[in-house]
C-alpha positions in Angstrom: 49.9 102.6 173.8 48.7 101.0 170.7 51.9 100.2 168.3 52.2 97.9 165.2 55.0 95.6 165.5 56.6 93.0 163.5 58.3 90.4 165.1 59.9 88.3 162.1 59.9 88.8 158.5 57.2 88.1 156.2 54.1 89.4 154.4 51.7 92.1 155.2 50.1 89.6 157.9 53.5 90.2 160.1 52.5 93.4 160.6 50.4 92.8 164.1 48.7 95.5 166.4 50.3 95.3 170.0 49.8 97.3 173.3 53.3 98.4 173.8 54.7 100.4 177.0 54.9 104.2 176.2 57.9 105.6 175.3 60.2 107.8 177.6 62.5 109.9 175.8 66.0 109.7 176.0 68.4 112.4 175.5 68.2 114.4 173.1 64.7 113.0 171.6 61.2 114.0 171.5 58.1 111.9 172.1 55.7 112.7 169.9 51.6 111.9 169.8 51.5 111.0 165.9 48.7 112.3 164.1 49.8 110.6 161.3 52.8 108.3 159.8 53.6 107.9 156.3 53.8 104.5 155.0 57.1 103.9 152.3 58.4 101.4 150.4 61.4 101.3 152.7 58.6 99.9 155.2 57.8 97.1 153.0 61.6 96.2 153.0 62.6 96.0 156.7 59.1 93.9 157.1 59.7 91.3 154.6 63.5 91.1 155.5 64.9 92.6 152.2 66.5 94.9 154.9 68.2 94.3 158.2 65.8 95.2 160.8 66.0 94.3 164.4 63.0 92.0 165.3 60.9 92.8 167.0 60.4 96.5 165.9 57.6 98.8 165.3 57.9 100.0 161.5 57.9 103.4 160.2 60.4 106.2 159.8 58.1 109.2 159.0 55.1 111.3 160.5 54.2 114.5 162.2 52.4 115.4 165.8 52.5 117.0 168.5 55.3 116.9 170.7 54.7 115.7 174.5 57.6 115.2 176.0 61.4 116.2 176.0 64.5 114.3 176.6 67.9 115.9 178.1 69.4 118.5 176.2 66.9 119.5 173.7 67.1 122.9 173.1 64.5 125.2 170.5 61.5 122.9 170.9 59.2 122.7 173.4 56.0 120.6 174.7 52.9 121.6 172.3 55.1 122.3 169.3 54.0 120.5 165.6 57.3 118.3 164.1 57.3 116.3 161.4 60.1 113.8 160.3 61.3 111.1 158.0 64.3 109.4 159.9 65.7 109.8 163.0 62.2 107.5 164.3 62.0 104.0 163.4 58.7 103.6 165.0 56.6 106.1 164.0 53.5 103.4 163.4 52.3 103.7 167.0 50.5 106.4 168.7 53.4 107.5 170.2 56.9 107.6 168.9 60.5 108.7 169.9 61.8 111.4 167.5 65.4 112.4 167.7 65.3 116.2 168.0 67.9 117.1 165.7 65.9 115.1 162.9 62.2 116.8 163.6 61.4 119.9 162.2 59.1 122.3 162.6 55.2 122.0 161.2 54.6 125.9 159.2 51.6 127.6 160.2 49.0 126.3 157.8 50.2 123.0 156.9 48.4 120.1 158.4 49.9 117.7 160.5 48.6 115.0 157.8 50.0 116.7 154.8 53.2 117.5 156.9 53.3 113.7 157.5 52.8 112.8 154.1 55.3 115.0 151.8 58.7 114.8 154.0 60.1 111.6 152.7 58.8 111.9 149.6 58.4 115.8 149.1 62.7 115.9 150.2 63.4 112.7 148.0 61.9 114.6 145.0 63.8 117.8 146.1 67.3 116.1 145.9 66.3 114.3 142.6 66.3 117.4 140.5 68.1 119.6 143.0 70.8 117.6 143.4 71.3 114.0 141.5 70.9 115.1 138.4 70.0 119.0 138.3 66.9 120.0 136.4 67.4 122.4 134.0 65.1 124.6 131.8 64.3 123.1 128.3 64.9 119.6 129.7 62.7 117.0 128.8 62.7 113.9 132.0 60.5 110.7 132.2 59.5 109.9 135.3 58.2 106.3 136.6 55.1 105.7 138.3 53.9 109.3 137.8 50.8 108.9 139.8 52.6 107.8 143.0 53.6 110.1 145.7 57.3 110.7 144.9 56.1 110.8 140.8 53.4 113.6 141.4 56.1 115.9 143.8 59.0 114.7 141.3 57.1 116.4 138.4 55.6 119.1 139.9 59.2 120.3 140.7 60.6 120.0 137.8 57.7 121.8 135.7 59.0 124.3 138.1 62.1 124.5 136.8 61.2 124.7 133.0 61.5 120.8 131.8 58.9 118.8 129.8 58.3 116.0 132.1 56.7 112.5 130.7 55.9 110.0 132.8 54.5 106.3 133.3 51.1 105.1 134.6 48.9 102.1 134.6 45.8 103.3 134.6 43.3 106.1 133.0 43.2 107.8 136.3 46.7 107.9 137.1 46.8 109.2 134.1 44.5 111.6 134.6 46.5 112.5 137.9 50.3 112.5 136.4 48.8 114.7 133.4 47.1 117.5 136.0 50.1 117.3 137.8 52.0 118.5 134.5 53.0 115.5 132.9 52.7 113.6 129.3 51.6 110.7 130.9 52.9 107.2 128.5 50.2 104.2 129.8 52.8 101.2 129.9 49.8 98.6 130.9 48.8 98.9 127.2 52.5 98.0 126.3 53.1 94.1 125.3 57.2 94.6 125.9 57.6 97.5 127.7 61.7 97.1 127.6 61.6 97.4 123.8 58.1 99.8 123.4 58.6 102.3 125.9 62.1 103.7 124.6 60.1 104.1 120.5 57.3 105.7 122.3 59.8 108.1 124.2 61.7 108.5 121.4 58.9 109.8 119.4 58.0 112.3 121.8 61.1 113.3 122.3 63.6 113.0 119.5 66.9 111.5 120.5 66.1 110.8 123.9 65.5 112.5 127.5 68.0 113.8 129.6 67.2 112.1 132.6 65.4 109.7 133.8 64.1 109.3 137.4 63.1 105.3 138.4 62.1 104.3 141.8 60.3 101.1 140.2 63.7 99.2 139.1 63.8 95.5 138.3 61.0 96.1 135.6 61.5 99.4 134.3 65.8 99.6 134.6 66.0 98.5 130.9 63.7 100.8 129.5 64.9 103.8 131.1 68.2 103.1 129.9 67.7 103.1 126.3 65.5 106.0 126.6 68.2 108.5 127.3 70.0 110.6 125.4 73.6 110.1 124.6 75.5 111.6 128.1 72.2 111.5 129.8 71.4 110.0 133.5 69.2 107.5 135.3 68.7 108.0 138.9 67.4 104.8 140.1 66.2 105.5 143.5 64.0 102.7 144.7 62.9 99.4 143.3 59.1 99.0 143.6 58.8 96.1 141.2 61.8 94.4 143.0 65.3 95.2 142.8 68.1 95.5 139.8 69.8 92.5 139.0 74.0 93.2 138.3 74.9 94.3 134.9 77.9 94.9 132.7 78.9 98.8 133.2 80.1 98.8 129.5 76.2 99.0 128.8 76.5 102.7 130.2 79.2 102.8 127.5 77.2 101.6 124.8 74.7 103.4 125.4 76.0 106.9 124.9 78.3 107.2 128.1 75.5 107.0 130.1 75.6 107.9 133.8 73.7 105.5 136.5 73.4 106.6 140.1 71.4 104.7 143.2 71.2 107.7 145.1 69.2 107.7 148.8 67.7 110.4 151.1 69.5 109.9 153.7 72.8 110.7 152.3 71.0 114.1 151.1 69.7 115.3 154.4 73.0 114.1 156.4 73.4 117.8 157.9 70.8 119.5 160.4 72.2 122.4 158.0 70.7 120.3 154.7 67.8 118.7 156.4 66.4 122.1 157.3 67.5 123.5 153.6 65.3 120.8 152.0 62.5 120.5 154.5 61.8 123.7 154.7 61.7 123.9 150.9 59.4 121.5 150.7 57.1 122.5 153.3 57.6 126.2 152.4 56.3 125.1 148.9 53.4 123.4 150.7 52.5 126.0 152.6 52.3 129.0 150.1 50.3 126.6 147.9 52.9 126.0 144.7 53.0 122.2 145.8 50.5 120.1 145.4 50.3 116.9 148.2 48.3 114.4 147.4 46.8 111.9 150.0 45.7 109.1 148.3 44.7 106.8 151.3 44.4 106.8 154.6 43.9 103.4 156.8 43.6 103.4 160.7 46.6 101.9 162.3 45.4 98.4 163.5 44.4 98.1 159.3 48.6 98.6 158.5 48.9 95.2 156.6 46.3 96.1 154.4 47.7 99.7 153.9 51.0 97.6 152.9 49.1 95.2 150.6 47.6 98.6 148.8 51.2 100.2 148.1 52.5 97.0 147.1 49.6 95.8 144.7 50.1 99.5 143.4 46.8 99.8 143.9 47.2 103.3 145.7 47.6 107.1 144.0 50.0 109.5 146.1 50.7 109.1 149.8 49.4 106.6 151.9 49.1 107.5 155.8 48.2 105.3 158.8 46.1 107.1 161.0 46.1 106.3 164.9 
């Protein structure tokens, strides 16, 4: 089978097309023929090193198909069935990939195996944001980063949902244009000089005394910002670091700040449980399906083409989800 693999850290050009054996499932896994894998950050990490990764490895933790074969054991799927995923696979850029069974769920009858693929890491990482980190509540006002991307156009889509006034960051006039349709104030920091010291005025402007919470998956660049933009007793959820990652800093600043509260939460410690993982995945793809969320693919790239999907998400040169397409 075709596969991308990467065989030691690096740039985009470490991610090399390869004719790999195909996969035979093990217990309890599925092998799936991927119609489609979502490309993440967390891709970007293992490749360049930031995270452990064994080497060699084919990337990719997320994507949806059709299941061909069964391993031992597995019980409630069965050979034709639709499952998408976003862990339990760390090799889901190939055109075939092992699945763990307990981790795949199944594709609901109208959803596309593309738009399956591309809201389950990011559809369930926005679910647990304002479900669970720091709960969304009705007449709450939240800023959210990189409101164009894929988790910022699911993030505020949800909590409009809920009742909050959601603002949100973008770079350009159509990501603007995007975040606002998706429900959004959308706050262009590419006009800012010193984003650290404009973006909290502007904020505050809009929103008298600060937000309640504020959802970051850029980090290094935006961490400051978002801190002095909330409220006294508010919370940041920093839950990825696009721009690179958060250097330490003196807790007293939460303190200072109005006893601010900081978490650096992660999805997998939110779908830990079949239980949980079927609670928010079927939320999501429920949601999806009877057409009150919005997915939006914002590029797809064939699978040999995977360094340049990787250059697009990390020149943040891309609008919602990314997919690679075998």
């Amino acid at each position: 089978m075709r596969a991308i693999q990467v065989s030691a850290p690096g740039g985009p050009e470490a991610l090399v097309p390869a004719d790999l054996p195909e996969p035979v499932p093990g217990p309890g896994e599925l092998v799936v023929r991927v119609t489609a894998a979502g490309v993440n950050f967390i891709d970007t990490y293992r490749r360049a090193g930031v995270y452990p990764a064994p080497m060699p490895h084919v990337p990719g933790d997320e994507g949806a198909g059709t299941v061909v074969a069964l391993g031992e054991g597995v019980a409630g799927t069965t050979v034709g069935d639709h499952v998408a995923w976003a862990d339990g696979s760390h090799g889901s850029y190939a055109e075939l990939a092992v699945v763990r069974a307990d981790r795949a769920v199944p594709v609901p009858d109208g959803v596309p195996d593309e738009v399956a693929a591309a809201v389950m890491l990011q559809g369930m990482t926005a679910h647990y944001l304002v479900e669970s980190t720091f709960p969304v509540r009705e007449g709450q006002t939240v800023l959210v980063h990189a409101g164009a991307g894929g988790v910022g156009l699911l993030l505020t889509q949800l909590a409009r949902a809920r009742g909050a006034r959601v603002l949100s960051t973008v770079s350009t006039p159509e990501k603007a244009r995007l975040s606002a349709a998706a429900g959004a104030e959308p706050i262009r920091y590419d006009q800012l000089e010193d984003l650290t010291a404009e973006l909290p005025r502007i904020v505050r402007d809009l929103a008298p005394g600060g937000v309640d919470t504020v959802y970051d998956g850029v980090g290094r660049a935006t961490f400051d910002a978002s801190l002095a933009c909330l409220r006294p007793r508010g919370g940041l959820a920093l839950f990825g670091g696009s721009s690179g990652q958060v250097p330490p800093f003196d807790p007293q600043r939460l303190n200072s700040g109005g006893s601010l509260f900081l978490t650096r939460p992660t999805l997998g410690h939110h779908v830990a449980t079949r239980a949980e993982l079927e609670q928010r995945a079927g939320a999501v793809l429920g949601a999806v399906a009877d057409g009150t969320l919005d997915v939006r693919i914002g590029a797809r790239f064939a699978l040999a083409d995977a360094a340049d999907a990787h250059r697009a998400l990390e020149g943040r040169a891309t609008t919602g989800k990314v997919l690679l397409v075998p």
